[in-house]
N, C-alpha and C positions, 0 to 999 in steps of 0.2 A: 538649404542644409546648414547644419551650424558648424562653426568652426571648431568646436571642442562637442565631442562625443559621451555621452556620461550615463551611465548603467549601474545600478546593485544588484549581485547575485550572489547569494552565497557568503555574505558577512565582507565582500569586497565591492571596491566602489571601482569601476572601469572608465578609468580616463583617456580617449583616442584624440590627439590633436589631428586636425581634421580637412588641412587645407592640400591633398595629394597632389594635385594641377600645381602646385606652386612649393613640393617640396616640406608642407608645413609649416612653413618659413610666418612667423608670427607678425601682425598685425594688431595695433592697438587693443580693438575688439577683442582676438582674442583672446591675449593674455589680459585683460579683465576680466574675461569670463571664466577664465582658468581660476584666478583668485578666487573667483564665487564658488565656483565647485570646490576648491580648497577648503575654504570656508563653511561648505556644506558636510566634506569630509569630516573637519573637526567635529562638529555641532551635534550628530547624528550618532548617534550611541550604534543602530545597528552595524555601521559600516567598523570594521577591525583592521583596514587595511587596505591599503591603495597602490593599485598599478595604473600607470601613465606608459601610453606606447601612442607611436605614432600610424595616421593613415598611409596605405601605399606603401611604396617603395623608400621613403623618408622615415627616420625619425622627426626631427627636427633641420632646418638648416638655418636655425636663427630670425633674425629679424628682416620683416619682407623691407629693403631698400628701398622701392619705391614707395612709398609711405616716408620712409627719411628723406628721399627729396622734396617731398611734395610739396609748398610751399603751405598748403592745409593741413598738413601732418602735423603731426605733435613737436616736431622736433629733437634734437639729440641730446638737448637737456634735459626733458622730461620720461624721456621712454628708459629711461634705466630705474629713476625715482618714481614713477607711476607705475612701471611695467614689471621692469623684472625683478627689482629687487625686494619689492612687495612678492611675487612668485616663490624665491628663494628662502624670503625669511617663514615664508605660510610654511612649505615641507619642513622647512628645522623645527618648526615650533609645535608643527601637527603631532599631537601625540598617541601615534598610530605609523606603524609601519610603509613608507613608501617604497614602493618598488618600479624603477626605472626599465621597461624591456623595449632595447633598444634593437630597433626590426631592421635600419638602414643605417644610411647616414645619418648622422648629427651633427652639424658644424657651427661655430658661432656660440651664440646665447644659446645654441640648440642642445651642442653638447654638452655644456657647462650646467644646464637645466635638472640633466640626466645626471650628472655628476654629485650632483649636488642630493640627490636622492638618496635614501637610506642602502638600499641592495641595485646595483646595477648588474643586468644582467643582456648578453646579445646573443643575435645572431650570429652565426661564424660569418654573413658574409657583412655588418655592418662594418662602420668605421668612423671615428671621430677625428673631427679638424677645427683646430682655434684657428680659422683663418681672417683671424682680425687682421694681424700684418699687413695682409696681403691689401687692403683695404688703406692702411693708414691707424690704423686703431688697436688697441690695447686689451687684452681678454676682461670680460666683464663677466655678468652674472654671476659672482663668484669664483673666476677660475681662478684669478690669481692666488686665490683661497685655498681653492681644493686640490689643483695640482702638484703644487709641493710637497705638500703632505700626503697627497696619495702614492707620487710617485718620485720625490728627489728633486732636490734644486737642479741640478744639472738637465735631466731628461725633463722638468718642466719649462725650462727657460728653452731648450733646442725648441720643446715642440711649440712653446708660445713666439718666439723669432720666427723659426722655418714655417709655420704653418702647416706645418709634414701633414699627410694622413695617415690615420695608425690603423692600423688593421685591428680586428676584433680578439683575434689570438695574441697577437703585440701586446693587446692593450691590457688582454690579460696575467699575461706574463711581468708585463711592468706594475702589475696592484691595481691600474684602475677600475675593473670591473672585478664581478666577486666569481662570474662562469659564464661561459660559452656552448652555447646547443646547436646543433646543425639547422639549419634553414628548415628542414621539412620538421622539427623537431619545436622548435623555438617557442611557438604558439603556445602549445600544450605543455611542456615543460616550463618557462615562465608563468602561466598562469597558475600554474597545481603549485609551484612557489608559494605565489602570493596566498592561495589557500588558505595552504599550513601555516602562512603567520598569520590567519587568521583568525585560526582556530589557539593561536597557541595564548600566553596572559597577559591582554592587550596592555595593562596598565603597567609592570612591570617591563615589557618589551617599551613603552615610552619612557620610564626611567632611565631605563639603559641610555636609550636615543639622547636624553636631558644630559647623562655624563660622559656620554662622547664626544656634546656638544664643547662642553667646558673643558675638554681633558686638553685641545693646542694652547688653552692661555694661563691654566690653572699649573701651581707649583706641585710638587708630587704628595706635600702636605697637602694643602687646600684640595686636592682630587681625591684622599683619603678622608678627608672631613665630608666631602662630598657623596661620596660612596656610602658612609654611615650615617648622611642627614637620608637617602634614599633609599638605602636596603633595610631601614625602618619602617620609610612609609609602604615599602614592595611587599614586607612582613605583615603590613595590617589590611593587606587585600582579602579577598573571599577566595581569590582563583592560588595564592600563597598556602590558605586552607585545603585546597581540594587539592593542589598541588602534592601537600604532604602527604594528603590523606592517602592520597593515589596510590603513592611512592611504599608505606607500610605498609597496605593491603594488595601491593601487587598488582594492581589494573592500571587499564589509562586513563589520565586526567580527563577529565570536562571542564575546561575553559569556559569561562564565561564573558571574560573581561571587566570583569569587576574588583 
């Protein structure tokens, strides 16, 4: 069975990390096969939109440890510059909606993975933990990125120190997640998500993604110039067209993604 899960239905691409017996917890393997199906994400015109969830009872728990000792292993120089941070830069770059539905835990690279996704979204009973600390080590895969700015220097530094677990309600209370569904709910409600941003104007929703990107390093000028190099190019779409079209005659658009 493979370690990464991957299905099209529906204008969305379904990605299941896939290691349950072991929490999901990643392995060289997999997250190079992750990349690929990233990479197949980009490429493929019919896919509009991407959710990543994990098998089992886990979202993610990071990186499988054994594999870092191993004396065969890749070692802990190469697994952030091979692994994850090839992972990280693919969903920022992908221009196309990702959606994070986070069924369990996530801890580690696991959470930080999720984080770093366009929409997170969980289950009431997940929970995430940077339990680098707790290890000796320092949040990677971009958290030291995304926590701050998701949620405040102060509550990113307790949670990157304590290693605390944050409940799924916590986490949304604090801005890191965008909503919470009940357990028996989660499936079907993250999925019908991702749907609708699939259906919605895939080229314009990756603009947006492209100045969210730049808006922590860009001055308020330059994100303003930014804005108007982009809602130019979002102007000369087909689905901008139908868009309007929609909007004067009253009915609903048909998206195309063009």
């Amino acid at each position: 069975m493979s370690s990464i899960l991957f299905e099209i239905r529906e204008q969305v691409a379904f990605i299941t990390l896939n290691r349950p017996e072991k929490m999901n917890a990643f392995t060289r393997e997999m997250a190079l096969l992750l990349q690929s199906r990233l990479d197949e994400c980009a490429s493929l015109h019919e896919i509009r939109a991407v959710y990543i969830t994990g098998a089992g009872k886990a979202f993610s728990a990071g990186q499988d440890l054994a594999e870092v000792v191993d004396p065969q292993g890749p070692g802990m120089r190469n697994i952030l510059s091979e692994q994850y941070n090839p992972i990280v830069t693919r969903i920022r770059n992908l221009p196309k909606p990702v959606v994070a539905a986070v069924n369990g835990v996530a801890a580690g690279a696991g959470a930080n993975l999720a984080l770093c996704c366009d929409i997170v979204v969980t289950a009431k009973s997940a929970s995430f933990i940077q339990a680098f600390s707790k290890i000796g080590l320092i949040p990677d895969t971009g958290g030291t990125w995304w926590l701050p700015r998701l949620i405040g220097w102060q509550k990113a530094a307790g949670i990157a120190f304590f290693g605390d677990r944050i409940g799924a309600e916590q986490a949304e209370k604090m801005g890191m997640v965008y909503a919470v569904y009940p357990d028996e709910e989660f499936q079907g409600a993250s999925r019908a998500l991702a749907a609708v941003l699939a259906e919605m104007p895939t080229r314009a929703l990756a603009l947006t993604k492209h100045a969210l990107n730049y808006s922590a390093g860009n001055t308020l000028e330059a994100q303003l110039l930014l804005e108007d190099e982009l809602q130019q190019k979002a102007a000369e779409t087909k689905d901008y067209a139908e868009g309007v079209n929609a909007f004067l005659n009253k009915r609903t658009p048909r998206f195309k993604g063009e």
